[in-house]
N, C-alpha and C positions, 0 to 999 in steps of 0.2 A: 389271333396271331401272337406267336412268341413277342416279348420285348426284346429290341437292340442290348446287345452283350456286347459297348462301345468303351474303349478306355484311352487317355489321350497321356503317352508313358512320356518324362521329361526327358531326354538323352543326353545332353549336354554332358562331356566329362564322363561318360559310363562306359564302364569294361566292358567291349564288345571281342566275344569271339570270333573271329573271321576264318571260313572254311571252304576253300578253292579245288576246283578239279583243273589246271592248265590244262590237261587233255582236252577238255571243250570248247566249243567253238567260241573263238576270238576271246578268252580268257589271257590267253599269255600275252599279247596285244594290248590287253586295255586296263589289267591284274594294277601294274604300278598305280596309274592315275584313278584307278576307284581308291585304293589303299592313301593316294594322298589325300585325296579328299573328304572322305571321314575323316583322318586327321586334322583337315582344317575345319571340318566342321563340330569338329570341341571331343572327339572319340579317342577311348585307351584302348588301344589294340592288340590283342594275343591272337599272334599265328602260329600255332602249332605248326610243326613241322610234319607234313601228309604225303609219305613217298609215294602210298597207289589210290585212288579212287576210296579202296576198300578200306583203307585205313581213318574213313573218316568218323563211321560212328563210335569207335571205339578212340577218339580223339573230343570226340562231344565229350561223349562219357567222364574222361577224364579232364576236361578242365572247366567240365559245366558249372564247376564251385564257386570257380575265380571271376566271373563273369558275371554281368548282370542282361545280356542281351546277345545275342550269335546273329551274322547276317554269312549266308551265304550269297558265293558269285561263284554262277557258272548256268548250266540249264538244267533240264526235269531232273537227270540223272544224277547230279548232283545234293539237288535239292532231297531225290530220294534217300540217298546215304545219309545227308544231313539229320532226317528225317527219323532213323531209326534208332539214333542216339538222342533227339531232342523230344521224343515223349515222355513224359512225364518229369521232365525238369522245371517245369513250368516257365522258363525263359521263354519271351517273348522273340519272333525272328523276322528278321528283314532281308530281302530280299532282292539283287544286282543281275537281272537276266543277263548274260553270255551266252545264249547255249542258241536250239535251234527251232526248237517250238513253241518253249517257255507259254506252255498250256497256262500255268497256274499262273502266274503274271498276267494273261489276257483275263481270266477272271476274275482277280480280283484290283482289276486297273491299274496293274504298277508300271509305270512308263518303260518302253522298249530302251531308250537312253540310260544308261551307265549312273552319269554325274545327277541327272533326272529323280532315277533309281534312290539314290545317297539324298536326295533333298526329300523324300517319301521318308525315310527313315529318321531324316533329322524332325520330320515332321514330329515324332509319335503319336499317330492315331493306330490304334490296334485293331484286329478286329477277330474274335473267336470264329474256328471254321470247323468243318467236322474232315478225319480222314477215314482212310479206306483201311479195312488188315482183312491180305486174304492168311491164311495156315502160317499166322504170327509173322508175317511181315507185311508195315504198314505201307501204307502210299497216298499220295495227296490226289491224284487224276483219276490212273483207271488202271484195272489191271484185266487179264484176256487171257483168251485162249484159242487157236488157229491162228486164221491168217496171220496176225500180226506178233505171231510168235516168230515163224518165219522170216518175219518183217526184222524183228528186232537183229536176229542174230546174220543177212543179210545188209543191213544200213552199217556199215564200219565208218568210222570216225572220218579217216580222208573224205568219203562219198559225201559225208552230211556236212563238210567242212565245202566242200564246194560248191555245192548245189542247194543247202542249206533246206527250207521246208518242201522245197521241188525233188530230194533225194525221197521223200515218205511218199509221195506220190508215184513216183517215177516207178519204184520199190513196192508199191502196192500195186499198181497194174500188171506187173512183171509176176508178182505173186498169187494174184488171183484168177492166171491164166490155167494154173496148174493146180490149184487151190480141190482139194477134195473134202467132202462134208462128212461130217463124224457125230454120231448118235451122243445123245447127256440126257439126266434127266435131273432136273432143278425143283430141287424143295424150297419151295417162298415162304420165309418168317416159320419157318417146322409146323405148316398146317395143310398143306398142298404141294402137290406133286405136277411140273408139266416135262412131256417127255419132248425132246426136240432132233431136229436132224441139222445141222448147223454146219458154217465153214467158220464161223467168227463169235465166238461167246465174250462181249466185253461187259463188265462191273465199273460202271462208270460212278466218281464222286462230286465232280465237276460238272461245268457245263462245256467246257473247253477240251479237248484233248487229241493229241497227235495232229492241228491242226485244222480238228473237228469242232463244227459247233455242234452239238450232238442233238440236242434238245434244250426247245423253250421250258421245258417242265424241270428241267434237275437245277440243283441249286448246291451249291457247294456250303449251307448251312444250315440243310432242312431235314437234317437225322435221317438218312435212308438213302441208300445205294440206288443208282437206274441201269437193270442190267437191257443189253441190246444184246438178240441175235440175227447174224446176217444169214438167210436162208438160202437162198439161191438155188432155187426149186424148180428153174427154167431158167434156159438157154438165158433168156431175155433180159432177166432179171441182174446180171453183169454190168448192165448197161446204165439202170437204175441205180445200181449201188455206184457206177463210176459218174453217173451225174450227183450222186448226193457228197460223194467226195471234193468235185470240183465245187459245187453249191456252198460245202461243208458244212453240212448238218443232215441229220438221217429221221427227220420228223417224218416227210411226206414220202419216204419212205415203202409202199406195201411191202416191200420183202422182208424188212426190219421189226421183228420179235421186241416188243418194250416192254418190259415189269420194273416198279418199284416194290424197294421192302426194307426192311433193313440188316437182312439175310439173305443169303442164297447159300445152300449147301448143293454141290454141283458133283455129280457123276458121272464117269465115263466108261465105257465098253476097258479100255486099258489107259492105263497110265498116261496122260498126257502134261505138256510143258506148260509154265503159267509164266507171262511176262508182268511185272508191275512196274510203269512209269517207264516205260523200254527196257529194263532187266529181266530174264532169265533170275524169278526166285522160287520157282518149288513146278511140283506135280498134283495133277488130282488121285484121290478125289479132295476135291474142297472148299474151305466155308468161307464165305468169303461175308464182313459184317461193317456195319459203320461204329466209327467209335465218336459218338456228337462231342462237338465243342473242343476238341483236343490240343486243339495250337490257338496260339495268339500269330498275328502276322501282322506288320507295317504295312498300313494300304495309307493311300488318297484321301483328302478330308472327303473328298466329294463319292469315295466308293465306302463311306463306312455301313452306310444300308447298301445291302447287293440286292441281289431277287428276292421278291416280294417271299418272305419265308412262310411255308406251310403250316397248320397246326400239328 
């Protein structure tokens, strides 16, 4: 078993970048009182000015200098933007869920509470995770292809703003009514070949995602991707995959295809969409790989071991 890659970072007084999406749920609501209170908890604060979503990693970028630490507030979508500017900065980041799933938050323990959130951070205990990059763009959960591509570009802001984790579901039954299966064929670690007939190919990093507990087996720190495919190869099988959504986790499963590796290079009859972390970022064919140990993150003293980590 790997050794803990634990670090306990002092915070007190440290330039923290703060990087918000108000578009997310319950962000423009609760934005002021998170902002006061890292200030009272000893924090120098640079808010860039971020007119759209997009504009955020390219706001990492430029003031990753001045900084000693970035904590994003908002959810996944957020945190993905955040994400694609803070590799390789080696800035440590913490973490304020507003959003609607806030996957990576359930995994790695960071309290659903705001002011909660901000005492996790003032804590500093870090903890190294691995992420996801499918065709150069990274992600912390999972990234897919089918149903939940539909899914993505189906769930609008108002929907998930009122109905909150009941919109992914509501939105996934609605979608896998009409849901049609589509031929790939997935090269594991470039040594094997499996051909599939699939409605849902997802590349999971986590254990956590879209509300899903997906699997006892993945670990968000055990170097290697767990891809699932949703097969649905009888009528019947619909029903199965809608208990394992309500269950939320796709272990027990029969219709559900599991591989780990730390590759998958993924083919398809014709060009299809890839969603990562609920964005719309590319098309296949592609590789989708784990990058170990990538970020540092503010967790819980009591989540600095997660799952039991593999060799």
């Amino acid at each position: 078993m790997r050794p803990l890659e634990v670090d306990a970072v002092p915070t007190a007084r440290r330039r923290v970048l703060v990087l918000s999406n108000e578009g997310a749920r319950s962000v423009s609501k609760n934005l002021d009182r998170v902002v006061a209170t890292l200030s009272e908890l000893g924090f120098e604060l640079l808010r860039p000015d971020l007119p759209a979503p997009d504009s955020i990693p390219r706001a990492v970028r430029e003031h990753a200098a001045a900084a000693d630490m970035m904590v994003a507030i908002g959810g996944d979508g957020t945190l993905n933007a955040v994400l694609q500017g803070l590799i390789g900065t080696g800035l440590p980041l913490g973490i304020v869920p507003l959003g609607t799933a806030n996957s990576l938050c359930k995994t790695l323990g960071i309290p659903a509470d705001p002011i909660a959130a901000c005492d996790v951070i003032a804590g500093g205990h870090t903890r190294s995770i691995d992420v996801g990059r499918v065709n150069g763009t990274y992600y912390f959960n999972e990234a897919s292809i089918g149903l939940s591509v539909t899914l993505s570009r189906r769930l609008t802001a108002q929907l998930k703003s009122r109905l909150g984790i009941f919109a992914h579901l509501f939105e996934a039954l609605s979608v896998m009514q009409r849901t049609r299966r589509f031929r790939a064929v997935i090269r594991v670690d470039g040594d094997r070949d499996v051909a599939v007939h699939t409605a849902q190919l997802t590349v999971g990093n986590s254990r956590n995602f879209g509300g899903v507990l997906a699997s006892d087996e993945a670990s968000i720190d055990d170097r290697r991707l767990d891809l699932y495919s949703v097969e649905f190869r009888h009528w019947w099988d619909y029903f199965e995959v809608l208990v394992s959504l309500l269950r939320r986790r796709f272990d027990d499963a029969e219709t559900v295809l599991t591989m780990h590796a730390r590759r998958f290079e993924v083919r398809t009859g014709r060009p299809m969409s890839i969603e990562a972390d609920g964005e719309i970022v590319s098309k296949t064919p592609a590789v989708f790989e784990v990058v170990p140990q990538a970020v540092k993150v503010f967790v819980p003293k009591t989540h600095l071991e997660l799952e039991p980590a593999r060799a």
